[in-house]
C-alpha positions in Angstrom: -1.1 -33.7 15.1 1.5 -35.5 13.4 4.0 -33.4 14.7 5.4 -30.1 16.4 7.2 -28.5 13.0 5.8 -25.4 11.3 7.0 -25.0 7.8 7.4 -21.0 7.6 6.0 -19.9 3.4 6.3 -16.3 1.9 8.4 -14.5 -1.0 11.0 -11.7 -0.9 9.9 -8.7 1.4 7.1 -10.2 3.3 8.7 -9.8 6.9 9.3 -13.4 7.8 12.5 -12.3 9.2 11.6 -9.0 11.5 8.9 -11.7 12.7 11.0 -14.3 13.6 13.4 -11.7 15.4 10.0 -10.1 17.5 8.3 -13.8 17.8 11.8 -15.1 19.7 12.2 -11.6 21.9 8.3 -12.1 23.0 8.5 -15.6 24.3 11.9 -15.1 25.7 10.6 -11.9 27.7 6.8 -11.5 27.4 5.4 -13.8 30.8 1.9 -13.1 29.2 2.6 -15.1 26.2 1.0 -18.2 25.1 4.2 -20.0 23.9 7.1 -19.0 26.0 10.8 -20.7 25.2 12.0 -23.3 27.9 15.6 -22.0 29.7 18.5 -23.2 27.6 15.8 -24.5 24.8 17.5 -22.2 21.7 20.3 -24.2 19.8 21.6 -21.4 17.9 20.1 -18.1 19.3 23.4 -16.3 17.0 20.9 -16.7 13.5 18.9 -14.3 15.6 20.9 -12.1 17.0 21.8 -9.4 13.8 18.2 -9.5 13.6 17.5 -8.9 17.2 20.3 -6.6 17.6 19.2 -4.4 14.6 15.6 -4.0 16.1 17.2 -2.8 19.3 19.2 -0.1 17.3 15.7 1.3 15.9 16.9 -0.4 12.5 15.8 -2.8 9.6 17.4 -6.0 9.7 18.9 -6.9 6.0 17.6 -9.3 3.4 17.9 -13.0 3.9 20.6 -14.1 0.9 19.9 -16.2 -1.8 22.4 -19.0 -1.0 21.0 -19.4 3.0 18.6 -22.2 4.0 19.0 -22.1 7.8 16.6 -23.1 11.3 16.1 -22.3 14.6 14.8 -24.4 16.7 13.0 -23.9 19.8 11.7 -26.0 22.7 9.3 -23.9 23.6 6.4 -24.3 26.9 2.7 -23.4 26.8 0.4 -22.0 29.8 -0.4 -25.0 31.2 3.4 -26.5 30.7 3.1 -28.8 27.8 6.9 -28.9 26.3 6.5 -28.3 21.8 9.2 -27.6 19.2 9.2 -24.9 17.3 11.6 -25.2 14.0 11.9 -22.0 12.1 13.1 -22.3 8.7 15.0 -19.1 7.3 15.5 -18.8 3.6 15.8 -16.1 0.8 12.1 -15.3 -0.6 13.1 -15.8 -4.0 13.7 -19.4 -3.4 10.1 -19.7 -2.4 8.7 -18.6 -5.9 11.5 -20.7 -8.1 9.6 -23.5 -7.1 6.8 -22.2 -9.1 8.8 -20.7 -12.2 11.0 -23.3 -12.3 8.3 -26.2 -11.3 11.1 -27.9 -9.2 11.2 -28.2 -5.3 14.9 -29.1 -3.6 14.6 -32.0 -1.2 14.7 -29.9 1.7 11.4 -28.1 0.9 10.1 -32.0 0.0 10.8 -33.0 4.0 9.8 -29.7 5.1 6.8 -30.0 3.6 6.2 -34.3 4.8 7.3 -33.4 8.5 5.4 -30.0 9.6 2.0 -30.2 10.9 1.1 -26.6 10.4 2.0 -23.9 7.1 2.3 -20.4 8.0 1.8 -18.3 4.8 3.5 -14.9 4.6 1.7 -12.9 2.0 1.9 -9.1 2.1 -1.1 -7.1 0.6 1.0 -4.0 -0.7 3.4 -6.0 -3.0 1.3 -8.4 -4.7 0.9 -8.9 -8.6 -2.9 -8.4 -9.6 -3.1 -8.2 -13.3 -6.6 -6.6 -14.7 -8.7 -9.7 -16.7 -12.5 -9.3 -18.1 -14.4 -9.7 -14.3 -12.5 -6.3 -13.3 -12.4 -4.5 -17.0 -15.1 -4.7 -19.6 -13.2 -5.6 -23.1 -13.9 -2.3 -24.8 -11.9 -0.3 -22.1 -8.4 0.5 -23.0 -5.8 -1.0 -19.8 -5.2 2.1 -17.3 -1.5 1.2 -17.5 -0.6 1.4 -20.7 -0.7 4.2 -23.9 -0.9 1.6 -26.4 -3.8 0.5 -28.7 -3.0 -2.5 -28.3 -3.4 -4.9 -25.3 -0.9 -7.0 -24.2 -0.5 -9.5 -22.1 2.9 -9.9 -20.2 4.1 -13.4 -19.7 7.0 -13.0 -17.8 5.5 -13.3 -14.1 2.7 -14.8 -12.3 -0.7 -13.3 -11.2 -0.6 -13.8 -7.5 -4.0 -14.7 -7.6 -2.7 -17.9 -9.0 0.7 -18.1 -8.1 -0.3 -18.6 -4.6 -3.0 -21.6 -5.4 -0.2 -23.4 -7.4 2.1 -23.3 -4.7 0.2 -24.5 -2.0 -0.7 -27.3 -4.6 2.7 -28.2 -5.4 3.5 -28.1 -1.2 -0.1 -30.3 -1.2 1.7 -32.9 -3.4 4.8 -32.9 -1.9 3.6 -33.3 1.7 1.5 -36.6 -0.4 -1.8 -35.2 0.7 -5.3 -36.5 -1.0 -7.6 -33.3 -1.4 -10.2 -35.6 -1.9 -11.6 -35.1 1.5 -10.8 -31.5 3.2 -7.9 -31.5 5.0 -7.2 -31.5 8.7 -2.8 -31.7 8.8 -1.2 -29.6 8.0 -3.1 -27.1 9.3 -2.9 -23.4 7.5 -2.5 -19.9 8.5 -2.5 -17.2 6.0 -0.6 -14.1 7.6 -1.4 -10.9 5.8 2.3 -9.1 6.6 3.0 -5.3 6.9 -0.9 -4.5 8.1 0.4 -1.0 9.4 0.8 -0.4 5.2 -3.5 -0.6 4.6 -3.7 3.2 6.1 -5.9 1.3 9.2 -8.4 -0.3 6.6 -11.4 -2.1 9.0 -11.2 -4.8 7.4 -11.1 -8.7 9.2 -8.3 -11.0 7.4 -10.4 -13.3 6.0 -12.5 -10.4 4.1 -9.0 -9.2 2.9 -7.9 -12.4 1.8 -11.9 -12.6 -0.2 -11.2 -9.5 -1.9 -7.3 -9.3 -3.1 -7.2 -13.2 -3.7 -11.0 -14.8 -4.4 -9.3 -17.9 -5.8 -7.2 -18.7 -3.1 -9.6 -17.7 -0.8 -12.1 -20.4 -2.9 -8.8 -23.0 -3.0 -8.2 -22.6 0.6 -11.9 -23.3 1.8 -12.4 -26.7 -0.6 -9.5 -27.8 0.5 -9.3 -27.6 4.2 -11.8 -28.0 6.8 -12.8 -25.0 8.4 -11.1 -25.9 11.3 -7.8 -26.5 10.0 -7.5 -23.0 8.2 -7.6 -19.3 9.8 -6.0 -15.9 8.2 -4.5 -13.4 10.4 -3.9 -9.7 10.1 0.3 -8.7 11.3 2.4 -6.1 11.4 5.8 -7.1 13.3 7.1 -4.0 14.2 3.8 -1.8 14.1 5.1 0.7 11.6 8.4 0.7 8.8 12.1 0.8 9.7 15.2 1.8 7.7 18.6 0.5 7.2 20.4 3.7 7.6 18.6 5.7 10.3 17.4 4.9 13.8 13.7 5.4 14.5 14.5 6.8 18.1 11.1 6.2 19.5 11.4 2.5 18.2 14.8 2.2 20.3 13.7 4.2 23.5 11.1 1.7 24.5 12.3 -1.7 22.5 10.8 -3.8 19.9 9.1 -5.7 22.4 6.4 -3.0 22.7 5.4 -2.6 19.1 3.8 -5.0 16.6 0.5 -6.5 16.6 -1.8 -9.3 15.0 -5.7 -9.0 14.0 -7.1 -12.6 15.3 -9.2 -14.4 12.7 -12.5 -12.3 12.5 -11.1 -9.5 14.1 -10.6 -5.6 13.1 -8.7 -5.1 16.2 -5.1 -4.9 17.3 -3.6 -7.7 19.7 -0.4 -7.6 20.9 0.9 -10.9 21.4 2.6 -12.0 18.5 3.0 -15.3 19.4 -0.8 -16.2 18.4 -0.7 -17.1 14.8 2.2 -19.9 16.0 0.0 -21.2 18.6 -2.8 -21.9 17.0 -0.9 -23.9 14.2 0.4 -26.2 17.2 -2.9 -26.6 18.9 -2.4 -24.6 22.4 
């Protein structure tokens, strides 16, 4: 692998930050771990610590603003005491999606992009944009959503279905990879976020991602090799947290025992958080 970077992708509201807060407490604390951080290998733990320090209160953290582009980086040591880096990117979500709208990408996504040899996507099921189209509704059926006669189409946003294919293309172009041959680095990890909010669906990931997103599901498998690419089931804090009240359970026993990820094929809960991140780096 080219290196030990992994370039952290998902919009507004699709946890990226209560992760980054639980991923850090696990491998500071959790000895059964697969990635665990080296003594003294945090640069600047103090990006984490409202974050942290809101979990421990039973609380949301806030909302990343729209001006930050910030990292974390980790040295971080596996099981059998390889040393890897770990650089976290922390940005607003509504940066990530003005790439697409505004088909422009700042220089630091461009060497982002070049530099990491694995993408985690953040993509949470319960807020994504699904307009209806003909495979769903037959033309002579009136849309569900609207009183009018008349069908119409909005413009104004993207169907996720799409805006997700486009974006790994423009991050495909950037990074000056070739799809003509499947790809093998970066490798790619689509994180289905806030899996506590599916009511305990039995579903596997990569069924999930087949059904809400068939054409980045179909985008994903031409363009990387089977190997390279893996979709994962997570729910950071195992169940939803306000700003203004303490969930008292949550701060009795600490955030390190909540949260979970389904593995790739999987329909059950695991609780080491630190797996998506460990597969993208190989250990």
């Amino acid at each position: 692998m080219k290196g030990t970077d992994v370039l952290v992708l998902g919009g507004s509201g699709t946890g990226k930050t209560h992760y980054a807060g639980q991923l850090l407490g696990r491998m500071r604390h959790d000895r059964s771990s697969r990635l665990r951080v080296r003594l003294g290998g945090v640069d600047d733990l103090s990006k984490l610590e409202e974050i942290l320090t809101c979990l421990e209160e039973g609380q949301a953290a806030g909302h990343t603003p729209a001006e930050t582009w910030t990292g974390i980086r980790c040295e971080l040591e596996t099981d059998d005491g390889t040393a890897v880096v770990l650089e976290w990117p922390e940005y607003a979500g509504e940066r990530l999606f003005a790439i697409v709208d505004h088909r422009m990408m700042p220089d630091e996504w461009r060497e982002s992009a070049r530099s990491a040899s694995g993408w985690l996507l953040f993509i949470r099921p319960s807020t994504l944009k699904l307009y209806e189209d003909l495979l769903v509704r037959p033309t002579d059926v009136k849309p569900q959503h609207s009183d009018s006669p008349v069908a119409i189409v909005d413009g104004a946003g993207w169907d996720d279905r799409a805006r997700y294919v486009e974006l790994l293309q423009m991050f495909l172009f950037a990074a000056g990879q070739s799809t003509c041959e499947p790809i093998e680095v970066p490798r790619l990890a689509v994180v289905f976020s806030c899996w506590d909010e599916l009511n305990g669906a039995q579903s596997t990931p990569e069924r999930l991602l087949a059904e809400r997103l068939p054409l980045l599901n179909a985008f994903i498998r031409s363009t990387w090799r089977d190997e390279a690419w893996s979709a994962w089931g997570l729910s950071s804090l195992g169940r939803a947290l306000r700003n203004d009240e303490p969930d008292q359970e949550f701060r009795t026993l600490g955030p390190e025992n909540f949260g979970y990820v389904l593995r790739p094929g999987a329909t059950t809960q695991d609780r080491d958080l630190t797996s998506p991140v460990a597969w993208l780096l190989g250990v």
